[in-house]
C-alpha positions in Angstrom: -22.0 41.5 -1.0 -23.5 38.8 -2.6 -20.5 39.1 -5.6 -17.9 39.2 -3.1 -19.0 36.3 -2.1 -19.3 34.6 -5.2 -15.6 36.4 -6.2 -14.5 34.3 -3.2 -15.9 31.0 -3.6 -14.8 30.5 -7.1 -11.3 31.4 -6.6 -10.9 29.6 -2.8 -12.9 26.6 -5.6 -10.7 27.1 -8.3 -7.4 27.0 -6.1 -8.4 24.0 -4.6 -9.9 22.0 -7.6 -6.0 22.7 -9.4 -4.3 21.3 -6.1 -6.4 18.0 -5.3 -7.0 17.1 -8.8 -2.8 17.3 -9.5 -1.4 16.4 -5.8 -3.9 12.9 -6.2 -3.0 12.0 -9.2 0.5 12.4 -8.6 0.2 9.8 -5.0 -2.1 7.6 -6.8 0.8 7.5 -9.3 3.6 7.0 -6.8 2.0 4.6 -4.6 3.0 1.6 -7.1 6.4 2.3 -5.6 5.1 2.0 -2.1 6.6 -2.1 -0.7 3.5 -2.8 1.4 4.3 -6.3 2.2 7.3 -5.1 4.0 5.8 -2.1 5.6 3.4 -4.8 7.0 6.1 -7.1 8.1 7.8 -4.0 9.7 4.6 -3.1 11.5 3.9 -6.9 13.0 8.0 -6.5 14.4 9.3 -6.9 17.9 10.8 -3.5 17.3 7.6 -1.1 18.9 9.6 1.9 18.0 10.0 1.0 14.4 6.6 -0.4 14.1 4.7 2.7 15.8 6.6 4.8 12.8 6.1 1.9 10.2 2.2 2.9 11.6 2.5 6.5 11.3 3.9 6.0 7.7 1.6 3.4 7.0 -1.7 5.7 7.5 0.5 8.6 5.6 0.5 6.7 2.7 -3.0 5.2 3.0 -5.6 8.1 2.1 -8.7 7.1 4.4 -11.1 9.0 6.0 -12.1 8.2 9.8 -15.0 5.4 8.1 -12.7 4.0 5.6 -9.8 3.5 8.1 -12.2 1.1 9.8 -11.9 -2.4 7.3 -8.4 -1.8 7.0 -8.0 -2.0 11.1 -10.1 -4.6 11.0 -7.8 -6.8 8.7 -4.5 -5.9 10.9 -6.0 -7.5 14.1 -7.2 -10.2 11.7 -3.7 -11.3 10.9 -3.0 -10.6 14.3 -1.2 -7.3 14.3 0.2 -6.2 17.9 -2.9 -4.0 19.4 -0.9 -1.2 20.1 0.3 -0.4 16.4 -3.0 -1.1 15.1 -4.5 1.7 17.7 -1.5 3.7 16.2 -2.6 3.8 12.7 -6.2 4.0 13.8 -5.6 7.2 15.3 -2.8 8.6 12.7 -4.8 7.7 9.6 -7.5 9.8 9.3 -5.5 13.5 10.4 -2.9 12.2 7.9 -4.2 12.2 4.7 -1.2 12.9 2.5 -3.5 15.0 -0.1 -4.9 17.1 2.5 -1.8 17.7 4.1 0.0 18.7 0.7 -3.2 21.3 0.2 -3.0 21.9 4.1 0.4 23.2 3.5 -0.6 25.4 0.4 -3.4 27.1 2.1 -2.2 27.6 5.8 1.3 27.7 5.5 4.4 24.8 5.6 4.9 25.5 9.1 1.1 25.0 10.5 1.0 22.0 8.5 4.5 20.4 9.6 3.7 21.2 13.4 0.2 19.4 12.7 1.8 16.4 11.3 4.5 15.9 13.7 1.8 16.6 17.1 -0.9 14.2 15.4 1.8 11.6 14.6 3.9 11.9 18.4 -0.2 11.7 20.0 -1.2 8.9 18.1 1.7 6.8 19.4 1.4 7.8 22.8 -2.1 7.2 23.2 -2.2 3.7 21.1 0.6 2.6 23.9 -1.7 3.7 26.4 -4.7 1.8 25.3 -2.2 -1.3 24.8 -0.9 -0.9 28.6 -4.1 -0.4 30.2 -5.0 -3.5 28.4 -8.1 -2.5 26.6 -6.7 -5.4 23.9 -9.3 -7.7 25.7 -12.0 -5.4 25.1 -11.8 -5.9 21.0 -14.5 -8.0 19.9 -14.2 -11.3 17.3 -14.9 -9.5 13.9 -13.7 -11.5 10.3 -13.3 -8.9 7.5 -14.5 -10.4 4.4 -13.9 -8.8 0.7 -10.9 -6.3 1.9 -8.2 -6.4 -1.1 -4.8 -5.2 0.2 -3.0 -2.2 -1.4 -0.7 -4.2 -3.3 -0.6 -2.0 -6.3 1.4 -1.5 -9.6 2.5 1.3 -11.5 0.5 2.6 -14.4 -1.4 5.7 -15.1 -4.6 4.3 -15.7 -4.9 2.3 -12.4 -3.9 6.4 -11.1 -6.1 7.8 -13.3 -9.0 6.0 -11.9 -8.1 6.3 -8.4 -7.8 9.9 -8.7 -11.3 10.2 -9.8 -12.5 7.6 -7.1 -11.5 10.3 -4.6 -13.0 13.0 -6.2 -16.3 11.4 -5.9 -15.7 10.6 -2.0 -13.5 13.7 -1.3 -14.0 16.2 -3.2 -17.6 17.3 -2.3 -16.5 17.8 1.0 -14.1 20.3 -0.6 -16.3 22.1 -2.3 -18.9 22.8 0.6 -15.9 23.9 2.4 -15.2 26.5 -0.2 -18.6 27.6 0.2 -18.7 27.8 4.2 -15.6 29.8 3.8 -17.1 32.1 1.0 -20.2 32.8 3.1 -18.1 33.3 6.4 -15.7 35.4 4.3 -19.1 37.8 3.2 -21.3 37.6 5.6 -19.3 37.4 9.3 -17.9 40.5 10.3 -14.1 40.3 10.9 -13.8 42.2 14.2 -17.0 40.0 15.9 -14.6 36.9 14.9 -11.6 38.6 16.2 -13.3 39.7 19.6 -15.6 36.5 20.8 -12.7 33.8 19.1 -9.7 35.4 19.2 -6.4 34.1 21.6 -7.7 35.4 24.4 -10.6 32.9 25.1 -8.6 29.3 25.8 -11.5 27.8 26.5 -12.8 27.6 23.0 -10.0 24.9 22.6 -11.7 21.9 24.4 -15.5 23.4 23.4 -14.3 22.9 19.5 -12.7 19.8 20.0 -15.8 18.2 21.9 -18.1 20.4 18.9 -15.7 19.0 16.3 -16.9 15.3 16.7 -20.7 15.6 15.7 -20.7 18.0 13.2 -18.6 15.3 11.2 -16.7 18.1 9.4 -13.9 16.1 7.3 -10.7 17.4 7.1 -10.9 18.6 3.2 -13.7 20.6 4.0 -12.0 22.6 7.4 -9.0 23.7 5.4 -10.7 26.1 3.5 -13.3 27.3 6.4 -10.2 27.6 8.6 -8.1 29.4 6.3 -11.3 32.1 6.4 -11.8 32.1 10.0 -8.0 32.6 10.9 -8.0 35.2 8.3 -11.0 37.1 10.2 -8.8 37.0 13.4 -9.7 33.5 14.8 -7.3 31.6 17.2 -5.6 28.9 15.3 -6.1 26.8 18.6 -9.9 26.3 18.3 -9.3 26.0 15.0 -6.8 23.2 14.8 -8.4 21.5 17.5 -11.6 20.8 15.3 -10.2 20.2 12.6 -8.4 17.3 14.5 -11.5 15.9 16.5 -13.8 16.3 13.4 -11.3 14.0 11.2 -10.2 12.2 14.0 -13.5 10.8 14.8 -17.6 11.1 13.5 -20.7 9.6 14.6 -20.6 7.4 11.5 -17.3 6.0 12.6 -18.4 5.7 16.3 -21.1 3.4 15.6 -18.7 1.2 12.8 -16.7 1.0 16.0 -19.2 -0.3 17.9 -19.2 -3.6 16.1 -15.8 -4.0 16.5 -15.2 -2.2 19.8 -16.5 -3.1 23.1 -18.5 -0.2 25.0 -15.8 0.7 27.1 -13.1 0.9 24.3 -15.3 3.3 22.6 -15.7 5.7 24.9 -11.7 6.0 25.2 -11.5 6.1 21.6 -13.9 9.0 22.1 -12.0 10.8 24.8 -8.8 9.9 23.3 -9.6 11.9 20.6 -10.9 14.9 22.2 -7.9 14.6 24.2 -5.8 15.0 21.2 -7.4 17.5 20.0 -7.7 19.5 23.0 -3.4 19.1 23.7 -2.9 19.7 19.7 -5.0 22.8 20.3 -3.0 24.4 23.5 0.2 23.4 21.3 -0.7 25.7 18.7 -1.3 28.4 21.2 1.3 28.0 22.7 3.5 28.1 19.9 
């Protein structure tokens, strides 16, 4: 047991070592190409339609988790970004990490991964209108971010080089212990439990995971390979997708960043916005 288990973990490791090492090179290489001063002009438009998808692109192309997306947000409202597209790319940037998406794809399938992006993208415009139109804009508090550099970049290999091994120290880890979960699911957890208490039949795992998937702070590198084991052992993809949304969508860590940023009540809708979109994501994928 204890081989097979090992047997798994080094090649779910292996697999996905080769993947993120070459897929964040290669956007750390191509984002000297990326016109940020106009993608930031786009976003600050009159145009809401083309500056919620400037948003969605923006946080595409921006590789943050939920903490790091917070001192880039910050510096939007500080040059006075319209509220709504700010909430936009505060909700899109974390589930739209463009390396996990690339290894999301390799690992679950094209399709999974292109319904993902396209439901995480459509719900994180809709809810930062929302948030706009019920006017929680006043309820932003007077923050100045000091030291944030913007990601005016040029082309060079080094510069990629060296960003590439920035986020292995910050991302990669969380691979890794994902490898491991997976590995120790894959050996110890007996397929037909997973496929009898979790399988389609019980829809109300869906909101339980994504309400579970906040706390446990599970980043989204490290639920692609656990959720590639647990759909293989006859788990809904519902529950499954729905905390891997809430868990990259939002953390503790990231709640109480907000905090200093956010007024009480616009945390808590951040909270529940969240949990919404994850819940919705995770009836989707039913569904489908």
């Amino acid at each position: 047991m204890w081989m097979e288990m090992l047997k798994s973990f080094l090649y779910i490791a292996v697999e996905l070592t080769v993947l993120f090492v070459g897929i964040s090179f290669l956007i750390s290489l191509l984002q000297g190409y990326i016109p940020y001063g106009r993608l930031e002009e786009k976003l600050a438009g009159k145009n809401k339609v083309i500056a919620a998808l400037g948003a969605v692109a923006f946080a595409f192309i921006t590789p943050f988790c939920s903490c790091s997306t917070i001192p880039v947000v910050v510096n939007m409202l500080n040059k006075k970004m319209p509220f709504d597209i700010v909430m936009v790319f505060l909700f899109a940037s974390p589930v739209l990490d463009p390396t996990i998406l690339t290894i999301m794809g390799v690992i679950l399938g094209w399709k999974v991964t292109i319904i993902y992006t396209v439901i995480t993208a459509t719900l994180s415009i809709i809810i930062g209108f929302t948030l706009s139109y019920l006017g929680f804009e006043k309820s932003v508090k007077n923050v100045v971010m000091t030291g944030y550099e913007d990601q005016n970049k040029k082309f060079n290999f080094r510069l990629a080089i060296i960003e590439t091994l920035n986020l292995i120290k910050s991302v990669y880890p969380y691979l890794i212990v994902g490898a491991l979960i997976g590995a120790i699911i894959h050996g110890l957890v007996p397929t037909a439990w997973v496929s009898d208490f979790f399988g389609e039949d019980h829809l109300w795992l869906i909101p339980v995971a994504a309400v579970v998937g906040i706390p446990l702070y599970v980043r989204l590198s490290s639920m692609i390979p656990i959720s590639q084991v647990l759909i293989l052992k006859g788990m809904a993809l519902g529950p499954v997708m729905a905390m891997m949304i809430s868990s990259a969508g939002a953390s503790l860590p990231e709640i109480i960043i907000l905090k200093s940023i956010f007024k009480k009540e616009l945390v808590i809708m951040f909270i529940l916005s969240v949990v919404s979109m994850s819940t919705i994501s995770g009836f989707i994928f039913y569904l489908i």
